[in-house]
N, C-alpha and C positions, 0 to 999 in steps of 0.2 A: 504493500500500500504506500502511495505516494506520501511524505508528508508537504509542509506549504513550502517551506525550502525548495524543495522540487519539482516546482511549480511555477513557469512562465506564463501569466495570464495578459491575452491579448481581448478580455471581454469588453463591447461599447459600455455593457452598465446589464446587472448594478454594480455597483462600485467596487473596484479590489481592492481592502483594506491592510494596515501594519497589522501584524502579527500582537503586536504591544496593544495597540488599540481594543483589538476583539477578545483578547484577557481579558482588557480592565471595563470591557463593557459587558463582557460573561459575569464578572464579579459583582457589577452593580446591578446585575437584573436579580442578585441573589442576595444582595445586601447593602446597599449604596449608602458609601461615605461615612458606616458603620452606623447607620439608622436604626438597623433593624429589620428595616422592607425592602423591597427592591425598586429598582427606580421604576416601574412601571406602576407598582402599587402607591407611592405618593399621588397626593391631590397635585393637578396640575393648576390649581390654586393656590397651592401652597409657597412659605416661602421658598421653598428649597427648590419647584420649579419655574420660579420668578430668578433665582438667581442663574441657575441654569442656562435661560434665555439670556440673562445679562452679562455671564462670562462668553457665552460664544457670540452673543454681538460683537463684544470688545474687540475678541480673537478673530473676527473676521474684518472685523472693524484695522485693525491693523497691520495684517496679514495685504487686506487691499489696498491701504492707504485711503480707506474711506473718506471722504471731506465732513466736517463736523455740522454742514447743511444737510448732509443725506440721512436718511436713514433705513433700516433694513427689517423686515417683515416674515415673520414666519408663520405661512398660509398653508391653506389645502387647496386640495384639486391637482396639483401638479403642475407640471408645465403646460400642458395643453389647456387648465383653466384658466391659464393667461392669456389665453390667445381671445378669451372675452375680456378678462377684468380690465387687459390692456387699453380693450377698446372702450368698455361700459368709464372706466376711469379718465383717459388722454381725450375722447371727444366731451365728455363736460369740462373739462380745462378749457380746450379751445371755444368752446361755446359760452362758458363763464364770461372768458375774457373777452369776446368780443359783446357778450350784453354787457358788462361792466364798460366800456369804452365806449357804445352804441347809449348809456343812460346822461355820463357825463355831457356825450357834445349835442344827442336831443335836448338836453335840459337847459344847457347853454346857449343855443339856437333858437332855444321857441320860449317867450316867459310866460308866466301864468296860467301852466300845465296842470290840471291836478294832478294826483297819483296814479290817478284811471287812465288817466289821457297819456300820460307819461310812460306807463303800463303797457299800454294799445300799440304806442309809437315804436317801442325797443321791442315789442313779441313780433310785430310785422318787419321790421327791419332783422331780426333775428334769423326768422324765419326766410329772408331773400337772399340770406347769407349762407345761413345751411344747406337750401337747394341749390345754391351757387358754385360757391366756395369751399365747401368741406371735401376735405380730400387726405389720404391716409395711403403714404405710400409702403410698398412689401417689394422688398430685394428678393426675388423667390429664386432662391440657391439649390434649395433639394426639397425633399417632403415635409417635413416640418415648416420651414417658412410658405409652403401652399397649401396645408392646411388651417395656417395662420390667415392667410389672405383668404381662403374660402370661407370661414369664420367671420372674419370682416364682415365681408361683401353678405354672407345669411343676418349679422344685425345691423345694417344701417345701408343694406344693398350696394349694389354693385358699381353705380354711378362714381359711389364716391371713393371707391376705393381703386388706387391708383398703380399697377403693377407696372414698378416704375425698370426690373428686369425681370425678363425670364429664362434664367440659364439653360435651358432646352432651346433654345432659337439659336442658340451659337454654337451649339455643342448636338447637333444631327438629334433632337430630339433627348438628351438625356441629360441629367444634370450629373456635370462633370469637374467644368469648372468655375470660377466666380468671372464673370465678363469684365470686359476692362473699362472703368467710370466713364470713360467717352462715351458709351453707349446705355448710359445711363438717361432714364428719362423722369428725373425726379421731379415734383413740382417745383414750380420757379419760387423761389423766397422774393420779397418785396425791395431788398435790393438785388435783385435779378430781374425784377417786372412784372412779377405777379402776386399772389396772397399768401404762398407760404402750404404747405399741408399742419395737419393735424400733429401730426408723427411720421418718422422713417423709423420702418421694423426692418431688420436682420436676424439671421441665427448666426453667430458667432461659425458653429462647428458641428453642419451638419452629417452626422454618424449614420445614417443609413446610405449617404450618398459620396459618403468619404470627402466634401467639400468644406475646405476649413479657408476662413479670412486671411491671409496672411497678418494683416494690421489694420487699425483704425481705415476704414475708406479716406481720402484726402476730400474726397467731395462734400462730405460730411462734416470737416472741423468748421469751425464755429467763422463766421462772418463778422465778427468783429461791430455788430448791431445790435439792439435793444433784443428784451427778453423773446417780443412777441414775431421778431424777425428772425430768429435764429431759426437752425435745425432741429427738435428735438426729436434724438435718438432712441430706439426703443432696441436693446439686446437680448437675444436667446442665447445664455452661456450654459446652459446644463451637461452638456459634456465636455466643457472645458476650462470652464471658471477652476482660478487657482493653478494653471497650470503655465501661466506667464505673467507678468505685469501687467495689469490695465490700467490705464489714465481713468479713473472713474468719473470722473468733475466732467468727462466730454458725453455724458452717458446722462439721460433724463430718467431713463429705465433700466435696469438691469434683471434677469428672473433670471434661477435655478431653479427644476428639480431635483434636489437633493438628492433623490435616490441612485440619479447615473452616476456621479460623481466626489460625494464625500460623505456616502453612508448608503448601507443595504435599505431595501425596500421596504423591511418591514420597521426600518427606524426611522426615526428623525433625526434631521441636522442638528438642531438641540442636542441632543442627548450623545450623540457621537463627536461631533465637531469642538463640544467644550474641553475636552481633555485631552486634544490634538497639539503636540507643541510643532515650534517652523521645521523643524526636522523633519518629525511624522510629515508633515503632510508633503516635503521634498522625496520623502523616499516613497511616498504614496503616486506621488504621479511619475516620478522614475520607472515605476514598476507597471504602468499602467499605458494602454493604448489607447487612445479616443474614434475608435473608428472599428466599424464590426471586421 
């Protein structure tokens, strides 16, 4: 019988962990931290899994060079629930802000508004902007980001959702590789000539399709304009966060699911990633393949 020593594992996910790790998390399902219970039988109310989440924010908090405006979430659904919340979340941003900017210069415009009237003015004006102007572009590199964009396009339809590549058109039908930004057709930003989209989605490093980013897109860094003219970036890192440096601060979104990448399936990041030191997690992606 093999033991892990002897064992080269090239799996996309779930994740292949330190040997050190899956000790100390066999121990704490049997007794954690010398409580008595096991960490699964603690209240996740409790303090002790309030702390829990707060030692592995820190640890990934510095591990990415997090910036101290971000902050990081640990949800359900997976990755693939993102490919809603992304959108249910990033189009009321861009819709916020433009009724927020739509009430200022109505109300400055016209005097002696009531509330009603004032009301009528930014929900109609809102509304000519939405069927206009909303647009939400998807880099579809492999299957994951066009599940993403079909997603899209089934809640807020297809109009507005902008497949700004399709790596199947350059590549005989297959996604292969990432196209080169010349033939990029992202929505124009407002210093470019037009409104700007909602968001640009990417996956980082898509594993069924072997197609990885090499680096930040350059078409993507920041334009050097106001919040509401920039790019905001939306990343799919689940099979490969933690496995190079990211500039995070260029990044409006980032998701994982945890389970391809820094904990088994039947864990959470919580509970595995907090007693990860930078070591583990160097010899964790040493040891690991990002691609089926």
């Amino acid at each position: 019988m093999p033991t892990r020593e002897d064992i080269t594992y090239f799996g996309a996910g779930p994740a292949f962990l330190p040997t050190t790790v899956l000790q100390s998390a066999s121990q704490a399902l049997l007794n954690y931290n010398d409580t008595g219970l096991g960490l699964t039988e603690h209240s996740h109310r409790s303090p002790l899994a309030n702390q829990i989440l707060a030692d592995t924010k820190a640890n990934l908090k510095g591990l990415l060079d997090v910036p101290d405006d971000y902050d990081i979430l640990f949800m359900q659904a997976g990755g693939s629930g993102e490919f809603s919340a992304v959108v249910y979340n990033l189009v009321g941003v861009w819709v916020e802000r433009r009724r927020r900017k739509a009430e200022k210069e109505i109300a400055a415009s016209t005097e002696g508004l009531s509330q009603e009237e004032l009301y009528s003015k930014v929900l109609e004006r809102l509304k000519k902007e939405v069927a206009e102007e909303l647009k939400l572009d998807y880099l579809v590199t492999g299957s994951w980001t066009l599940k993403a964009s079909q997603e899209a396009a089934r809640l807020i339809g297809p109009d507005h959702v902008n497949v700004a590549v399709d790596a199947r058109k350059e590549n005989d039908g297959k996604f292969l590789t990432v196209p080169d930004e010349k033939t990029w057709r992202l929505t124009p930003t407002k210093k470019e000539g037009g409104t700007g989209s909602a968001f640009v989605y990417y996956c980082d490093n898509e594993t069924v399709d072997g197609v990885e980013f090499p680096a930040f897109p350059n078409c993507l860094e920041s334009q050097g304009g106001d919040e509401e003219g920039e790019r905001l970036v939306v990343a799919d890192m689940s099979s490969n966060i933690l496995s190079r440096r990211v500039d995070v601060g260029k990044f409006g979104v980032i998701f994982v699911s945890a389970l391809r990448t820094v904990c088994p399936s039947t864990e959470t990041a919580a509970d595995e990633f907090a007693g990860w030191s930078t070591e583990e997690c160097r010899y964790h992606w040493a040891n690991t393949s990002h691609h089926p």
